[in-house]
C-alpha positions in Angstrom: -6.6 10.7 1.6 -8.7 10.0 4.2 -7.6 9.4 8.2 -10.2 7.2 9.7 -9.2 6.0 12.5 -10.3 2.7 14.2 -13.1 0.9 12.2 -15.6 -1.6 13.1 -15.0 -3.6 9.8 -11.8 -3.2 8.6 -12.5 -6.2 5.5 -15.7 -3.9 4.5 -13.6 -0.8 4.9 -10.8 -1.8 3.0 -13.3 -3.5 0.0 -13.9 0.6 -0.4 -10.2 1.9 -0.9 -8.6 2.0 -4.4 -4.8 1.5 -2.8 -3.0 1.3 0.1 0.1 3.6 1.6 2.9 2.3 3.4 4.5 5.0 4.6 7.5 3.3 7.0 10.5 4.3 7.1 11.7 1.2 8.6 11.4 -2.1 6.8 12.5 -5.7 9.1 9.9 -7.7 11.2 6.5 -8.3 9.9 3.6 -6.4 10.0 0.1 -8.0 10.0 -1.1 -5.3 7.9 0.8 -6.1 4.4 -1.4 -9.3 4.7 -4.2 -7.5 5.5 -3.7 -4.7 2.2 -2.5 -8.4 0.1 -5.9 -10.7 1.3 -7.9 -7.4 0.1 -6.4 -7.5 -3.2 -5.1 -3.2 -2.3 -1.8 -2.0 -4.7 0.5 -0.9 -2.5 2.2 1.9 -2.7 5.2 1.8 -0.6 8.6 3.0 0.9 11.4 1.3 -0.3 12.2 -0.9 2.2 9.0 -1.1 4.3 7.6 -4.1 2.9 10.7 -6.4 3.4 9.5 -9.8 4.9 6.5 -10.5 2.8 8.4 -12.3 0.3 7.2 -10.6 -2.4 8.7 -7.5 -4.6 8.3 -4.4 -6.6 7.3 -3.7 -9.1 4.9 -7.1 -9.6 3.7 -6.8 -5.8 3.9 -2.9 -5.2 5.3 0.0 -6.0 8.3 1.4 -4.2 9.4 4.7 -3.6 13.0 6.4 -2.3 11.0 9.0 -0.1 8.0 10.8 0.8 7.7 13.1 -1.7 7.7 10.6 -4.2 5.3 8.3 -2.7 2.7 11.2 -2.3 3.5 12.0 -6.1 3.5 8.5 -7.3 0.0 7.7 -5.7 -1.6 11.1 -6.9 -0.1 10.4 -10.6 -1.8 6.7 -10.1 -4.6 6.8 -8.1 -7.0 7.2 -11.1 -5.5 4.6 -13.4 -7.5 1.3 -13.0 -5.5 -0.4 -15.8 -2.5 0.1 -12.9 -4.2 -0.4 -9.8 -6.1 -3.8 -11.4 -2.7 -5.4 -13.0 
């Protein structure tokens, strides 16, 4: 994991990344970044909840986790599997 900050181009950034983490705790309202991570064609790996209002769902659209711990251990134990990240 790397923290980068602000980018100049986020579509060339993003076309680097092998996933992206939604770490919210809260889900509700929309956030312009979910289309962002979906328009890149990024898995997401995601708190349960924090991607309510996309009108998509796990485990087709991303994958969904109870907590923190599990998130950071669900992305480690999948970040190398390109079968899983491509589907």
């Amino acid at each position: 994991v790397r923290f980068m900050g602000f980018v100049d181009d986020i579509d060339a950034f993003l076309a680097t990344c092998r996933a992206s983490v939604v770490a919210d705790f809260l889900g509700g309202g929309f956030k312009v970044r979910l289309l962002t991570y979906v328009f890149n064609r990024l898995p997401m790996f995601a708190m349960k909840g924090a991607v309510s209002g996309l009108g998509v769902s796990a485990p087709s659209a991303f994958t969904e986790f109870n907590d923190l711990a599990a998130l950071a251990q669900g992305v480690c134990e999948r970040i190398d599997d390109f079968d899983y990240l491509n589907r």
